[in-house]
Backbone as CSV, one residue per row, in Angstrom:
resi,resn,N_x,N_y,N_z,CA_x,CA_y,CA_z,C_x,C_y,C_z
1,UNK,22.080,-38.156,-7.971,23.516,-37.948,-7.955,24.212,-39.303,-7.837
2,UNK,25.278,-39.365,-8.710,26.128,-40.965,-8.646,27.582,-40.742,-7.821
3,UNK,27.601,-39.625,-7.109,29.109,-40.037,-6.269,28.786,-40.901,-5.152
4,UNK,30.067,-40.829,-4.534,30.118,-41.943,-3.764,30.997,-41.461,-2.338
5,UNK,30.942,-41.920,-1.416,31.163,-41.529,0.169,32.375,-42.973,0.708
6,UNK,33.373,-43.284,0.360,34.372,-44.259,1.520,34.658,-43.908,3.008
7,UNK,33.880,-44.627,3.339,33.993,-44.845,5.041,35.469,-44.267,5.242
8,UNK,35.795,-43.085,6.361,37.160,-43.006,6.551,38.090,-43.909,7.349
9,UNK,37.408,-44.916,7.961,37.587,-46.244,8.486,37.086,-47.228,8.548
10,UNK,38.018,-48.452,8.289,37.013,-49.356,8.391,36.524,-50.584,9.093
11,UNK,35.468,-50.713,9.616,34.655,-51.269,9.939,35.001,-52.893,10.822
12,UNK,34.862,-52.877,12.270,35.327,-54.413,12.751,34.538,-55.371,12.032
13,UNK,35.300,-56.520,11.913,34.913,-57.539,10.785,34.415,-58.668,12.310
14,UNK,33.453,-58.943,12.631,33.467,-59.810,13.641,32.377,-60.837,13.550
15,UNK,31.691,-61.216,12.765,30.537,-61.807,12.628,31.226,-63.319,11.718
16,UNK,30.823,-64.253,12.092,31.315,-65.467,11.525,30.900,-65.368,10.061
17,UNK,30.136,-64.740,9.317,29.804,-65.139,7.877,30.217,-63.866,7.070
18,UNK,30.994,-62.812,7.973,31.992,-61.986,6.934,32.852,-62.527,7.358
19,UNK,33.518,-62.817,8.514,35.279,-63.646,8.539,35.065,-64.869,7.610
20,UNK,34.526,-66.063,7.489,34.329,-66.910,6.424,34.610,-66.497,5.617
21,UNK,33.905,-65.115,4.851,33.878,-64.620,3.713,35.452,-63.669,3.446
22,UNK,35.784,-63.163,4.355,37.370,-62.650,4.449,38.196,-63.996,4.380
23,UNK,38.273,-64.692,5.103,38.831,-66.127,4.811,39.282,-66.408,3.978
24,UNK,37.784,-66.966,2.821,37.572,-67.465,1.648,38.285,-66.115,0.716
25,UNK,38.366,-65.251,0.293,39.073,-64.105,-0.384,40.597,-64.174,-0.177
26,UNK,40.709,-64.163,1.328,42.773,-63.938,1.550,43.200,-65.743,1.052
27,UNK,41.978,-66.958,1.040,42.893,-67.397,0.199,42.997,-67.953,-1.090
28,UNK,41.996,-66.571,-1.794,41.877,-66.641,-3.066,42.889,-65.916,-3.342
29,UNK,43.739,-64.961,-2.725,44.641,-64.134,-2.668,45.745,-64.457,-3.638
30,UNK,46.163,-63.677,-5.100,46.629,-63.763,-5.879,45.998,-64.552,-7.546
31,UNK,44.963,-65.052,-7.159,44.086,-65.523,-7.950,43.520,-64.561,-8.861
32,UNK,43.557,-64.362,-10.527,43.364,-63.616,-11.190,41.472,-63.930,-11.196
33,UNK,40.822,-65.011,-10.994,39.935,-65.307,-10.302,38.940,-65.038,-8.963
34,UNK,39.117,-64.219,-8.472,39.556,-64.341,-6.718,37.670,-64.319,-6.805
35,UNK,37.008,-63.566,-7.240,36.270,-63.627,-7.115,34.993,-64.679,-7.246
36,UNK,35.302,-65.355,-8.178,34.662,-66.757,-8.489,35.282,-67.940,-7.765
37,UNK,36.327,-67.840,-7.187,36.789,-68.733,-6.703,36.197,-68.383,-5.207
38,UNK,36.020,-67.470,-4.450,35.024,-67.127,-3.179,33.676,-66.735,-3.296
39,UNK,33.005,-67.127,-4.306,31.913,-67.397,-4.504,31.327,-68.310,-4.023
40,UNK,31.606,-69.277,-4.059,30.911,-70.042,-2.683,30.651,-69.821,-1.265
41,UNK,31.521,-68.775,-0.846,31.698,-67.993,0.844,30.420,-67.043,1.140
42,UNK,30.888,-66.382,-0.542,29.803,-65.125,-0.326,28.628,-65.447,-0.832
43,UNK,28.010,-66.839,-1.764,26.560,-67.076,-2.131,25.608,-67.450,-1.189
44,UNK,26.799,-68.330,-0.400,26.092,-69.481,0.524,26.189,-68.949,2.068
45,UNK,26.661,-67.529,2.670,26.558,-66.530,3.758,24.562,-66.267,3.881
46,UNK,24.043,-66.751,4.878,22.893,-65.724,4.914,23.158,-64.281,5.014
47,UNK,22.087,-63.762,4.095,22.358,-62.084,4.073,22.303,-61.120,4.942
48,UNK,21.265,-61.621,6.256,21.029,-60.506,7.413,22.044,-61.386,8.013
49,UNK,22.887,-62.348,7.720,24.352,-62.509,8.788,25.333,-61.445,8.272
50,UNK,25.469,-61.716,6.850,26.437,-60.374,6.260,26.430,-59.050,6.942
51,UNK,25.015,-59.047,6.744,24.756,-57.324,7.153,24.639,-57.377,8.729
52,UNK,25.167,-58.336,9.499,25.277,-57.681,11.019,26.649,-56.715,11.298
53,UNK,27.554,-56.646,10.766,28.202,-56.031,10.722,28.415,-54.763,10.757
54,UNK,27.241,-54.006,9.987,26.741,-52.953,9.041,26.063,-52.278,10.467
55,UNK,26.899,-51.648,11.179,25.974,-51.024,12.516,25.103,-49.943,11.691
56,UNK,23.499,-49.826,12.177,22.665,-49.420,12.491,22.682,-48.337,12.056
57,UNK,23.426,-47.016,12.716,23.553,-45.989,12.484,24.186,-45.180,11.390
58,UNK,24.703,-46.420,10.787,25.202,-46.079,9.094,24.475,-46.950,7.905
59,UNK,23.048,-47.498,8.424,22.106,-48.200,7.628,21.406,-47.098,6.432
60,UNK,21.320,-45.979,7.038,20.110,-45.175,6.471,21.051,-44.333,5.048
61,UNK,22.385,-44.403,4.869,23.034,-43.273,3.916,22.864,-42.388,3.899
62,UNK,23.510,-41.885,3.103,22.629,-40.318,2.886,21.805,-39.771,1.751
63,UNK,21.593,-38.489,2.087,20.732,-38.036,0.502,21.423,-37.152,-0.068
64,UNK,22.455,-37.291,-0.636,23.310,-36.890,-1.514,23.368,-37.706,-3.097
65,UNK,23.731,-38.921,-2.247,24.551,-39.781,-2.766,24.503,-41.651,-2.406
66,UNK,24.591,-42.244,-3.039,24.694,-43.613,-2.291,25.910,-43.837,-1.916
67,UNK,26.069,-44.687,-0.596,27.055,-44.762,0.210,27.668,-45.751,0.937
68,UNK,29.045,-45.586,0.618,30.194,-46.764,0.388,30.770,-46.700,1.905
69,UNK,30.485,-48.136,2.604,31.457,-48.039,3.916,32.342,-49.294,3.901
70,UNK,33.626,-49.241,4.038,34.697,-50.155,4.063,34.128,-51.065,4.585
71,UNK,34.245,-52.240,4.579,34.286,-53.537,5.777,35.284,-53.975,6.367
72,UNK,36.470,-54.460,5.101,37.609,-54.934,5.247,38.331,-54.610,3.900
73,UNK,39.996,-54.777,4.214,40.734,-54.870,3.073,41.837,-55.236,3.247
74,UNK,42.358,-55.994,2.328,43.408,-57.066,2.389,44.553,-56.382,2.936
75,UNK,45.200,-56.628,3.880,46.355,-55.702,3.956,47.368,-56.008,2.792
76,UNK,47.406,-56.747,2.276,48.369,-56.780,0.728,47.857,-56.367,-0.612
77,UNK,46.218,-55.674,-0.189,45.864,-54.592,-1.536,44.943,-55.673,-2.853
78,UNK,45.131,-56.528,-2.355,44.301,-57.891,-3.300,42.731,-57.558,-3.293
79,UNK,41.903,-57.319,-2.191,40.738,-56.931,-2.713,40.097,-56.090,-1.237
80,UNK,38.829,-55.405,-1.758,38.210,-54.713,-0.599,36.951,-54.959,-0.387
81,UNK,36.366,-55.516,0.399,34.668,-55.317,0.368,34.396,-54.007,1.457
82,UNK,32.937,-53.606,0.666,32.451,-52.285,1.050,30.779,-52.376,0.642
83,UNK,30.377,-52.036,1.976,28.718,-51.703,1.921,28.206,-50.269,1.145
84,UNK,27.293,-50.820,0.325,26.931,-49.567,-0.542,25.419,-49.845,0.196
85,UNK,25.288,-48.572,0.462,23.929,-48.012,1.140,23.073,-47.130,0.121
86,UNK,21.817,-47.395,-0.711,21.184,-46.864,-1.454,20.038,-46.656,-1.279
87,UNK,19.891,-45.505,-1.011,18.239,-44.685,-1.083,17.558,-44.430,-1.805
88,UNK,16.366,-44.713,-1.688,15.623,-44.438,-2.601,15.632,-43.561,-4.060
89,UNK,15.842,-43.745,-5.183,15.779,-43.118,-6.380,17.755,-43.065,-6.833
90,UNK,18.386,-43.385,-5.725,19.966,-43.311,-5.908,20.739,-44.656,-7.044
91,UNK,21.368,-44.086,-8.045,21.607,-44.960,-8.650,23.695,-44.572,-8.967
92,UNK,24.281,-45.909,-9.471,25.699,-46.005,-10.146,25.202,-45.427,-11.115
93,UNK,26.746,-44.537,-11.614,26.944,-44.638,-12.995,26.672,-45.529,-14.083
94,UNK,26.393,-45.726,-15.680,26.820,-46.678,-16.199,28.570,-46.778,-16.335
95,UNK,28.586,-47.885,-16.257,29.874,-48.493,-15.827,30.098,-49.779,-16.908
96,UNK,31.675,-50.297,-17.218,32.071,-51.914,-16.775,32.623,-51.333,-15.783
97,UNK,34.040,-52.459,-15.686,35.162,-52.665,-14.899,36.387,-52.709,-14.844
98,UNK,36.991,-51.825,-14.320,38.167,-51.546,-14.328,39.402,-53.152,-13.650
99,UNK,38.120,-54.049,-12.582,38.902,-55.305,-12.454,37.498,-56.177,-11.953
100,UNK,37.772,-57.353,-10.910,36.955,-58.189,-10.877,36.103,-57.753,-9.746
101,UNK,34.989,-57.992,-9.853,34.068,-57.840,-8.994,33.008,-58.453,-8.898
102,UNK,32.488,-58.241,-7.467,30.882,-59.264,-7.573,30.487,-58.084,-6.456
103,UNK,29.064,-58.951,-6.187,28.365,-57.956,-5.385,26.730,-58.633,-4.830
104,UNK,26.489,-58.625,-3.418,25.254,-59.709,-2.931,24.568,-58.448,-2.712
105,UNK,22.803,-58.523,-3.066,22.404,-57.699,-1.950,22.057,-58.181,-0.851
106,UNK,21.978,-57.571,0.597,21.795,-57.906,1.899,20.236,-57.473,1.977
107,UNK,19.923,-56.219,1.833,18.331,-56.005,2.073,17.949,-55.314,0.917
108,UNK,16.515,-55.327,0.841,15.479,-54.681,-0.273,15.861,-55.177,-1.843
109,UNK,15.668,-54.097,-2.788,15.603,-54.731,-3.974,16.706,-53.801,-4.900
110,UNK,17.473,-53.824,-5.251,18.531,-54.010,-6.328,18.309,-53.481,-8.011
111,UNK,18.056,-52.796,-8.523,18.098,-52.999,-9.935,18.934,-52.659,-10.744
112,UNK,19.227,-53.689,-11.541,20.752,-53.744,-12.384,19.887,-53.560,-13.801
113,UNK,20.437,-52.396,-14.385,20.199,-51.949,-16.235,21.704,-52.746,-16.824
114,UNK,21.320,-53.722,-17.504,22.624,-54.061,-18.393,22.540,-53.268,-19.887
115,UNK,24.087,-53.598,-20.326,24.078,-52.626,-21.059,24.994,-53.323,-22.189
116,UNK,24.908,-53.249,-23.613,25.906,-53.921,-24.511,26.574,-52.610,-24.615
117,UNK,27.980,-53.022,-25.232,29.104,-52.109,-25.814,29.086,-52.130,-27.130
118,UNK,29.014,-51.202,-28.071,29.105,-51.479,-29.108,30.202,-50.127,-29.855
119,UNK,31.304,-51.063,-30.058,32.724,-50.574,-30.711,32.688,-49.571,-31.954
120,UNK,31.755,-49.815,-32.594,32.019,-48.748,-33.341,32.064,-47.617,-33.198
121,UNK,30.556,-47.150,-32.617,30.315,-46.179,-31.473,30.810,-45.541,-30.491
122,UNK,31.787,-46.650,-29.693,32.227,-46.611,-28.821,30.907,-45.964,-27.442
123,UNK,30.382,-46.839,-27.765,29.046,-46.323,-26.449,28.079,-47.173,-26.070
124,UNK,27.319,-47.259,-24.986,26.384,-48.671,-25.178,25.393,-48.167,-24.838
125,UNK,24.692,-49.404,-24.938,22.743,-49.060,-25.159,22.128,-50.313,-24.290
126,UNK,21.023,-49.630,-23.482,20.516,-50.848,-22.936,19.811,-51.846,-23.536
127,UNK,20.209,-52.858,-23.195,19.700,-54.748,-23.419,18.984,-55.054,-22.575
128,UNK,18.836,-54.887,-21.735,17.569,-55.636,-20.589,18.310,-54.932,-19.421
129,UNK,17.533,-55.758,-17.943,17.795,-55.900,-16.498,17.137,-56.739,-15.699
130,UNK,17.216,-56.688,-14.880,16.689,-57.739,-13.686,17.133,-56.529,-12.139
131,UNK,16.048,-57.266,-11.805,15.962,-56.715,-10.037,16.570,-57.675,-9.398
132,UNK,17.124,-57.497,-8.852,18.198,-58.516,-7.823,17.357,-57.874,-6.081
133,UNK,17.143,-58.864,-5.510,16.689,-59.285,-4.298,17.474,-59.587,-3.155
134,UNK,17.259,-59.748,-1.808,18.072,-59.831,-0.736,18.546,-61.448,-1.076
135,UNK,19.482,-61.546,-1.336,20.431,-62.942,-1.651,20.912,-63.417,-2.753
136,UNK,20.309,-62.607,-3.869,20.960,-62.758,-4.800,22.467,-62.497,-4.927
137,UNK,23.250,-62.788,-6.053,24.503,-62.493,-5.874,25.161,-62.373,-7.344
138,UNK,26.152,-61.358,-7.758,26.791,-61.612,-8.956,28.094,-61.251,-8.820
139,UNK,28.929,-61.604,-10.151,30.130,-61.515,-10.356,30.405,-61.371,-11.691
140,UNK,31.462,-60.363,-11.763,31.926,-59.709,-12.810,33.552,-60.046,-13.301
141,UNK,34.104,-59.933,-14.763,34.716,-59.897,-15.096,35.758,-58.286,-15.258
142,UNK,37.109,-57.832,-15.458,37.097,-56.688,-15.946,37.025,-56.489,-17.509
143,UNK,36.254,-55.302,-18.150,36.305,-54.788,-18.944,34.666,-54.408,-19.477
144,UNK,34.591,-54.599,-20.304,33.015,-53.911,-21.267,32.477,-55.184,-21.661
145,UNK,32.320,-56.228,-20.407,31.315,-57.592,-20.707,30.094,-57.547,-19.898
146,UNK,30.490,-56.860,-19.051,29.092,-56.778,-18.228,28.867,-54.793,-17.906
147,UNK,28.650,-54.969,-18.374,28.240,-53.189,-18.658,26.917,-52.685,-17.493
148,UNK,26.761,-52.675,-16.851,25.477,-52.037,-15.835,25.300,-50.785,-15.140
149,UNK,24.490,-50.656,-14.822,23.948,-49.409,-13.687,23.086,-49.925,-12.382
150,UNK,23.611,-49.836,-11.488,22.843,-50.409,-10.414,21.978,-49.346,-9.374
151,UNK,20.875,-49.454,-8.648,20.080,-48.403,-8.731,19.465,-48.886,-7.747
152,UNK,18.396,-48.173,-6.996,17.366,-48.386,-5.795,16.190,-48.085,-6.267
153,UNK,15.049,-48.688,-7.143,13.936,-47.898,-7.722,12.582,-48.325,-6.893
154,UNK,12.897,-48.664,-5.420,12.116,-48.665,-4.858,11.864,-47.940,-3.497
155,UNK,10.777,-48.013,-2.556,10.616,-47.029,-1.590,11.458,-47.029,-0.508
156,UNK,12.273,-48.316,-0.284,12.866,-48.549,1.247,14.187,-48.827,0.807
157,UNK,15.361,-48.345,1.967,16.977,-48.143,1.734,16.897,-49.640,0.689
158,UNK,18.267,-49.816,0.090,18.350,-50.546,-0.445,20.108,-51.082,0.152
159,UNK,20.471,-52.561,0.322,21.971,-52.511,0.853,22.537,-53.676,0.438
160,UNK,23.545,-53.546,-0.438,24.997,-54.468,-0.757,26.025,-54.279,-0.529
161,UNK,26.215,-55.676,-0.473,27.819,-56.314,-0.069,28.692,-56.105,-1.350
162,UNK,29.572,-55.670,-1.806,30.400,-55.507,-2.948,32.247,-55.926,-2.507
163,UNK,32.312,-56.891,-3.212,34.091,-56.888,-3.248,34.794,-56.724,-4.510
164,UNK,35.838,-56.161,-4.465,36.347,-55.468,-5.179,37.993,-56.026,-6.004
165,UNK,38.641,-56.190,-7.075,39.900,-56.478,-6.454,41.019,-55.443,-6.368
166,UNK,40.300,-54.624,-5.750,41.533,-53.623,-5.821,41.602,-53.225,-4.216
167,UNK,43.110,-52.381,-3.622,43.368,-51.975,-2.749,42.416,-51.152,-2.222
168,UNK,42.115,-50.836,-1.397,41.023,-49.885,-0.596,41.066,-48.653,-0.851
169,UNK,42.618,-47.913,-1.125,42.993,-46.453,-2.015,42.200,-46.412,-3.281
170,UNK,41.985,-47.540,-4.039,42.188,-47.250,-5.695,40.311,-47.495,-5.511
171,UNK,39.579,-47.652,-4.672,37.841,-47.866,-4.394,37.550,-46.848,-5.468
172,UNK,38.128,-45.454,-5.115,36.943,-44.548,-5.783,37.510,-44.341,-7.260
173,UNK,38.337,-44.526,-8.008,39.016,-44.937,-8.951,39.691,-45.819,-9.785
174,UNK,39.425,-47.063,-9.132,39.690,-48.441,-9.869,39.005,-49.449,-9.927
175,UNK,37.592,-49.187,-9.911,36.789,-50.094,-9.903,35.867,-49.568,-11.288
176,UNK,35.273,-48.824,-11.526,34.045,-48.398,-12.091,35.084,-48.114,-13.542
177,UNK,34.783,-48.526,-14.483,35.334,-47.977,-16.226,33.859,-47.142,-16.640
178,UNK,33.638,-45.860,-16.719,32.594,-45.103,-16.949,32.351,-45.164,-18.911
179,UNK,30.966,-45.143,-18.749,31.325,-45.386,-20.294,29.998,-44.382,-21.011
180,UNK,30.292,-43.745,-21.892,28.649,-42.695,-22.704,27.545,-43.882,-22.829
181,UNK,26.574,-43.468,-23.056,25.479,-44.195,-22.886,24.980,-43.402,-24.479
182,UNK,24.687,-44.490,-25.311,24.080,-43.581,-26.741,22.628,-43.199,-26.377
């Protein structure tokens, strides 16, 4: 199943290498960029510092669904980061992007299916992937340039850091551009 769960609150930000990383974002703040421009905050964060934040008892997700908990969000709606918690066999939609985004994993292993767009069709087809690992990190443009599905295809939870640039309302609707898969 590909839905998704937003924390109904969110989350104290108290650990020096997410405030850095909130920092680095509020003053990318207005930057059609924001995300590449705090790329340095969020590459160069160790990952089990990120994820201290991430209490314990909301490590495991659920089995529904993989699962989205707020961290922080701009109070002026500029961007949101949110822990996606993925269990075993739980995967995204194929997707682009509705705006800019990146995304670190904190623990286990990651696998991203990329995907080309192809216009005539209007549908895309997979091109490769890569497994992304605890520290890896990427960043996205909006629209149908980076086309993926991100997924857990291994035995133990899987957990990323994701920021977003949209308001914390528009999470379950302004991030993901869903697209047919031929």
């Amino acid at each position: 199943m590909t839905s998704s769960y937003a924390h109904a609150h969110p989350l104290p930000t108290q650990s020096p290498a997410l405030r850095t990383l909130c920092d680095a974002m509020l003053g990318a703040r207005g930057d059609p960029a924001a995300a590449f421009t705090a790329l340095p905050a969020f590459r160069l964060a160790d990952p089990a510092a990120l994820l201290a934040d991430l209490p314990q008892a909301l490590r495991a997700g659920r089995a529904e669904s993989y699962t989205r908990h707020v961290i922080f969000s701009d109070p002026q709606g500029a961007f949101t980061l949110v822990y996606l918690i993925w269990r075993p066999g739980q995967h995204s939609p194929v997707h682009g992007h509705r705006t800019w985004c990146g995304y670190r994993v904190l623990q286990g292993d990651l696998t991203e299916t990329h995907y080309g767009w192809d216009e005539a069709s209007e549908t895309a087809a997979v091109c490769g992937g890569k497994v992304r690992r605890a520290g890896d990190h990427i960043a996205a443009s909006p629209g149908l340039g980076h086309i993926h599905r991100l997924g857990n295809e291994s035995d133990e939870v899987c957990i990323s850091l994701h920021m977003y640039g949209v308001p914390r309302e528009a999470i379950a609707t302004g991030v993901n551009l869903l697209v047919t898969v031929a």
